[in-house]
C-alpha positions as CSV (number, residue, x, y, z in Angstrom):
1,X,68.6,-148.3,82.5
2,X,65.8,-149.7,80.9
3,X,61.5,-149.4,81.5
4,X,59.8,-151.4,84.1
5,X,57.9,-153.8,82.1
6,X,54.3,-152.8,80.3
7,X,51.7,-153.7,77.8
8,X,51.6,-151.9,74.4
9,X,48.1,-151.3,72.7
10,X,47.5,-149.6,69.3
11,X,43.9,-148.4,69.3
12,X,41.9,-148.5,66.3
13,X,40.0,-145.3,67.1
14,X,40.3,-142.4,69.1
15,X,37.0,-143.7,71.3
16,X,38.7,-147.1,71.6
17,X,42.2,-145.2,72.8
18,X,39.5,-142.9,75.3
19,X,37.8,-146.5,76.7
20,X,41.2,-148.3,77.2
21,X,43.0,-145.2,79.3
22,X,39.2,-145.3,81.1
23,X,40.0,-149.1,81.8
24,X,43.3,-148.7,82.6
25,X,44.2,-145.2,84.0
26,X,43.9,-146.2,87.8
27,X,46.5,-148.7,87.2
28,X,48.8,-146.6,85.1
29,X,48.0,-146.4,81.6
30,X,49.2,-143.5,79.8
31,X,48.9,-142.2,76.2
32,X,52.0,-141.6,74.2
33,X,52.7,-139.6,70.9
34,X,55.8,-138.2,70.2
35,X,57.4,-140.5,73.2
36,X,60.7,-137.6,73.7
37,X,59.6,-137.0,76.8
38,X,57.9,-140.2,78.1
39,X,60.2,-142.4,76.7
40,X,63.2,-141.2,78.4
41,X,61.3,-140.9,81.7
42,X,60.5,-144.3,81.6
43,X,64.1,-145.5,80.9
44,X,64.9,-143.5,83.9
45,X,62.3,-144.8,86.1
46,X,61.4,-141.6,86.5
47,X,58.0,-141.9,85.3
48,X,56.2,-145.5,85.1
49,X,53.3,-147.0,82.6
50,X,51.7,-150.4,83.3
51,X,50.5,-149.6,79.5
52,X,51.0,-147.6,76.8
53,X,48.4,-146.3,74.3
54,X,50.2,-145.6,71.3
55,X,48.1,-143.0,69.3
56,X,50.6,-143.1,66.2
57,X,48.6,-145.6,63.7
58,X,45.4,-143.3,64.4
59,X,44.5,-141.0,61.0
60,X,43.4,-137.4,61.2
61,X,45.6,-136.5,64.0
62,X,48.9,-134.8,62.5
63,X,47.4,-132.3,59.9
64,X,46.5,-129.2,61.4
65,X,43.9,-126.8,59.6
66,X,41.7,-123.9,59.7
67,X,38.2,-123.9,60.9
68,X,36.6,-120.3,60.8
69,X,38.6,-117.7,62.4
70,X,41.0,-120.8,64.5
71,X,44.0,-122.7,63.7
72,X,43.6,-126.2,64.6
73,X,46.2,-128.2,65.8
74,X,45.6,-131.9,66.4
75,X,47.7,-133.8,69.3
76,X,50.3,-135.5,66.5
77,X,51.4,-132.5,65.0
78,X,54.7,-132.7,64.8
79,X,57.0,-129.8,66.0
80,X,58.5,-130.0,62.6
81,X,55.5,-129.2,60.7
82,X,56.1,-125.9,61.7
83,X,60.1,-125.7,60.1
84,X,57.6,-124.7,56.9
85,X,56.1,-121.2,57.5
86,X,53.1,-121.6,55.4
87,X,51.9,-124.3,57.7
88,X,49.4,-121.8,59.3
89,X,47.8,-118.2,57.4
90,X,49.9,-115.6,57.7
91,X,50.8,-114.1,60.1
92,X,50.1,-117.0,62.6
93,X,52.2,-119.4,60.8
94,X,55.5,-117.2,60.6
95,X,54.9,-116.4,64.3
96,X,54.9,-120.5,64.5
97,X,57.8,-121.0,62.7
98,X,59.8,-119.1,64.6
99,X,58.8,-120.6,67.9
100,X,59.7,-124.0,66.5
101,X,63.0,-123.1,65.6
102,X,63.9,-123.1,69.1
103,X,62.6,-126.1,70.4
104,X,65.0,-129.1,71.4
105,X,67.2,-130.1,68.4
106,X,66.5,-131.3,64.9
107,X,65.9,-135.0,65.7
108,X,63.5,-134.3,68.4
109,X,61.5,-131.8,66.5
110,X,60.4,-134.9,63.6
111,X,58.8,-136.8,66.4
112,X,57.6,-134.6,69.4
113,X,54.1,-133.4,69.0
114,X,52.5,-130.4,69.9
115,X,49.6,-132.6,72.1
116,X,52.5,-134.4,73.7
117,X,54.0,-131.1,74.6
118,X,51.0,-129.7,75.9
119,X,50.4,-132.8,78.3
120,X,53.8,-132.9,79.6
121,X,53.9,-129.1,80.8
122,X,57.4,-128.3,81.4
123,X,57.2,-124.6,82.7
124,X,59.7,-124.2,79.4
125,X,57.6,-125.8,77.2
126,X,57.2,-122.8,73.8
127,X,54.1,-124.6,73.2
128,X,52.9,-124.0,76.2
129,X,53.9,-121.2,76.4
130,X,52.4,-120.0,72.5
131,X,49.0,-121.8,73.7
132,X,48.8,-119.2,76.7
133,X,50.4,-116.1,75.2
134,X,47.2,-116.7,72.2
135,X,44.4,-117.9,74.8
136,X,43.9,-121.0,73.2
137,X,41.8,-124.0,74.0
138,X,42.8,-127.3,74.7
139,X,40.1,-130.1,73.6
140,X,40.5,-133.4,75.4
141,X,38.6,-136.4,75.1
142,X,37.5,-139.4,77.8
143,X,34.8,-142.1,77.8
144,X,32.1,-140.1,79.1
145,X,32.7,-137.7,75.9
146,X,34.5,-134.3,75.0
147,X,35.3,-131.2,76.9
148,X,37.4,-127.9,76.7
149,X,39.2,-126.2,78.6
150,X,40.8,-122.8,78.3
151,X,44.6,-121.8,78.2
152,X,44.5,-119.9,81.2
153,X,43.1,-123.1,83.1
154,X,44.9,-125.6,81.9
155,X,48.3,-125.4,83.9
156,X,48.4,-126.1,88.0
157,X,51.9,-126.5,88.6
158,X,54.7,-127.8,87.1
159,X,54.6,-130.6,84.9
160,X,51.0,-130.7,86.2
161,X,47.3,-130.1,84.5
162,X,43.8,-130.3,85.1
163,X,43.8,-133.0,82.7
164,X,41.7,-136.1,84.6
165,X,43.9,-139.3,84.0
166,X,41.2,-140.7,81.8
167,X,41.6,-138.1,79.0
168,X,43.5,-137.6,75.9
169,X,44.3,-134.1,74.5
170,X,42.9,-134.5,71.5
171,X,43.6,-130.8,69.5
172,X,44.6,-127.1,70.3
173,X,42.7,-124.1,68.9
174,X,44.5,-120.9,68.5
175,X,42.9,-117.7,66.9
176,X,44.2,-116.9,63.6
177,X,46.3,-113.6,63.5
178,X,45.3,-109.7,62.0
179,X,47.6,-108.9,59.4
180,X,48.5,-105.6,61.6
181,X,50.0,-108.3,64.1
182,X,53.5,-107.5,65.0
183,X,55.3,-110.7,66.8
184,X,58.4,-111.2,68.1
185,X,59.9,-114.2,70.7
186,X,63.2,-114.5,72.9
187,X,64.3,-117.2,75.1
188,X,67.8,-117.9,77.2
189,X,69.0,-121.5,77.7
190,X,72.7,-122.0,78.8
191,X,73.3,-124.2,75.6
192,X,71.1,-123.8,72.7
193,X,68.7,-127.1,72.6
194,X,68.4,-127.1,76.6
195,X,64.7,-125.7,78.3
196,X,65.0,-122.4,78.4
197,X,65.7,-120.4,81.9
198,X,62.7,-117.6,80.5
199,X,61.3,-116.8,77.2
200,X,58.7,-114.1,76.5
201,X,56.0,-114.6,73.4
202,X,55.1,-110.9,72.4
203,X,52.2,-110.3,70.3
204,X,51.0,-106.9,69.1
205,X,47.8,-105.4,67.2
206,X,49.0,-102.4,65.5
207,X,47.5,-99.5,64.4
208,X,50.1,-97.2,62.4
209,X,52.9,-96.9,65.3
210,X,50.4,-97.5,68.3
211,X,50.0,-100.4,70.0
212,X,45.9,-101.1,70.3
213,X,46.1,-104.8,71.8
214,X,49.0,-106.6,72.9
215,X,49.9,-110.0,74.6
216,X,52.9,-110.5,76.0
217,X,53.5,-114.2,78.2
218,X,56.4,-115.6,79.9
219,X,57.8,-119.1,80.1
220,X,60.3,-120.7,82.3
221,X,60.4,-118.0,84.8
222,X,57.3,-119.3,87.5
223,X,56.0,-122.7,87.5
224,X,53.8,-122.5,84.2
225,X,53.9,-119.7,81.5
226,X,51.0,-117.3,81.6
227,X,50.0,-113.7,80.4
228,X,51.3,-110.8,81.8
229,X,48.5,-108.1,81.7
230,X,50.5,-105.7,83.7
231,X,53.3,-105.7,80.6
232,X,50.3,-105.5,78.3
233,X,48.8,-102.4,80.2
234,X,52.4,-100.1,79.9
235,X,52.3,-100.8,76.0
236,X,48.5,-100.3,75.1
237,X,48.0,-97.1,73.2
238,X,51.6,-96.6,73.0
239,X,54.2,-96.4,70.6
240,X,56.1,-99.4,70.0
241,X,59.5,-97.5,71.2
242,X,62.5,-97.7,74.1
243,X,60.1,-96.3,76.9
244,X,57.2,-98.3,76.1
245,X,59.0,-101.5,76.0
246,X,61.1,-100.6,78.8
247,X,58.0,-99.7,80.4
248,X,56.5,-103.2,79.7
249,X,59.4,-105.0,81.0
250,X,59.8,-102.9,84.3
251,X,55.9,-103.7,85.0
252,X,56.7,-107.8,84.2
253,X,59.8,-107.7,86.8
254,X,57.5,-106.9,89.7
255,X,54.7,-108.6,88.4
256,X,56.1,-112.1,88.7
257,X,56.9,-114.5,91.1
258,X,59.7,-116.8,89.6
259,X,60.8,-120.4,90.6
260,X,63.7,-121.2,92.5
261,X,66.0,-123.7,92.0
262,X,70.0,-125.0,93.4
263,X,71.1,-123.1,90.1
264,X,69.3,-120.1,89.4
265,X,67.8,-117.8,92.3
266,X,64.4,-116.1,92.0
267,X,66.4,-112.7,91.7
268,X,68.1,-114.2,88.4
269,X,64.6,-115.0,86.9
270,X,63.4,-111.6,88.1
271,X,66.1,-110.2,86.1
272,X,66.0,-112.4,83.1
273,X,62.5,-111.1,82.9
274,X,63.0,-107.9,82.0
275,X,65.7,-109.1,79.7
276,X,63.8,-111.7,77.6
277,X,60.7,-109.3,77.0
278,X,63.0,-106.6,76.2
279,X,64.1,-108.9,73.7
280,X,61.1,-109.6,72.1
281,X,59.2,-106.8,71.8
282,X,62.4,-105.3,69.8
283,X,62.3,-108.0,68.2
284,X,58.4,-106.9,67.2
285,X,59.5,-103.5,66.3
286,X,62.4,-105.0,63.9
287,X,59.2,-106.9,61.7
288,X,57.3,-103.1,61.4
289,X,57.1,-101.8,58.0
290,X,59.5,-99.7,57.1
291,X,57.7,-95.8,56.6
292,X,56.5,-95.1,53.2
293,X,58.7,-92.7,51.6
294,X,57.3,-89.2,50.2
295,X,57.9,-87.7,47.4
């Protein structure tokens, strides 16, 4: 199939791009960036755009960088940017690198963008789900001027934010990493390139073997990924060992509510739970130094 016909524009600003969606949101204008979720949508008539604002030509908005103690990601960063670890400081950009690894497939990764991700909101979405593990903030942009809002507030549903039609995601903030920050990430797909079924984003402030802050979020099991404080509680002031992260992942299993679908049962999420934070926090405790050896 092919898209239902619509009107291209290429703004020459990102206040011109913020008027025209204002102009023409109530009739279906939408923004696109990377396009490899839109696009395909449209073909399928799944999703429909009497316009498209094509962000693309715009400068400024592909090169993340660091302002203070955040990592700033603008809207047309591309998933790929991340394929180079030094993208971000340490250890942020490692922890970055390895999320984008899993994302889609090679192709898909040069042109989807970490905005575009963001605004599409698939429950699976490792951006989304790397935005909410790290409390980020998500700064959009309208005609009536900016505003932010956090991580925790930006998901309703899925596929759904608190994004007003009028306004474009302009950036992502995420707080730059302690180098005693232990990381580790897991996700299950059926096929390796397909949205996951779950994935869990573990992150870990360490102080020698004890856990002194820790976030731990899930993707793909309920209908956007979140924290999970009750995981975090079971590993705070703990070692980082087979009881605590058992622990963590018994506390996650009853602390969700997964989705349903024809395929997979709430049970199976419930279960995959456990397994995919398992996962990751060994995954953590594989990246700890080794112990110093005495003499």
């Amino acid at each position: 199939m092919k898209p239902a016909p619509f009107t291209y524009y290429r703004p020459t600003s990102l206040g011109d791009a913020a008027q025209r969606l204002r102009d023409g949101a109530d009739e279906g204008a939408l923004v696109i960036a990377g396009g490899q979720s839109l696009v395909p949508m449209m073909a399928l008539r799944v999703a429909y755009a009497t316009e498209l604002i094509d962000l693309n030509a715009l400068d400024g908005l592909g090169t993340p960088r660091v302002e203070g103690d955040s990592f700033v990601i603008p809207t047309l960063t591309r998933h790929a940017t991340f394929h180079d670890t030094e993208a971000a400081p340490a250890p942020l950009g490692a922890l970055l690198h390895g999320v984008a690894e899993h994302i889609a497939h090679y192709p898909i990764r040069q042109r989807g963008t970490f905005g575009g991700s963001l605004s599409h909101a698939d429950p699976s979405s490792e951006w989304c789900l790397v935005t909410a593990t790290l409390d980020g903030t998500i700064h959009l942009l309208s005609a009536d001027g900016p505003r932010t809002v956090e991580a925790a507030d930006w998901s309703d549903g899925p596929m759904s934010t608190t994004r007003e039609p009028d306004e474009i995601l302009t950036e992502v903030h995420l707080p730059l990493l302690p180098g005693n920050t232990l990381w580790g990430f897991y996700e299950f797909n059926r096929r390796a390139g397909d949205f996951a079924l779950g994935m869990a984003l573990c992150v870990l402030e360490m102080d020698g073997d004890s856990v002194v802050a820790a976030r731990i979020g899930l993707g793909g099991i309920e209908d956007h990924p979140r924290r999970i404080p009750e995981a975090e509680d079971a590993l705070v002031g703990q070692p980082l060992d087979a009881a605590s992260i058992g622990a963590a992942a018994s506390a996650a299993m009853q602390a969700v509510d997964p989705m349903e679908d024809t395929t997979t049962s709430a049970g199976y999420r419930r279960d995959l739970t456990g397994t995919v934070i398992t996962r990751a926090l060994e995954a953590a405790r594989n990246r700890a130094p080794a112990p110093a050896e005495t003499a």
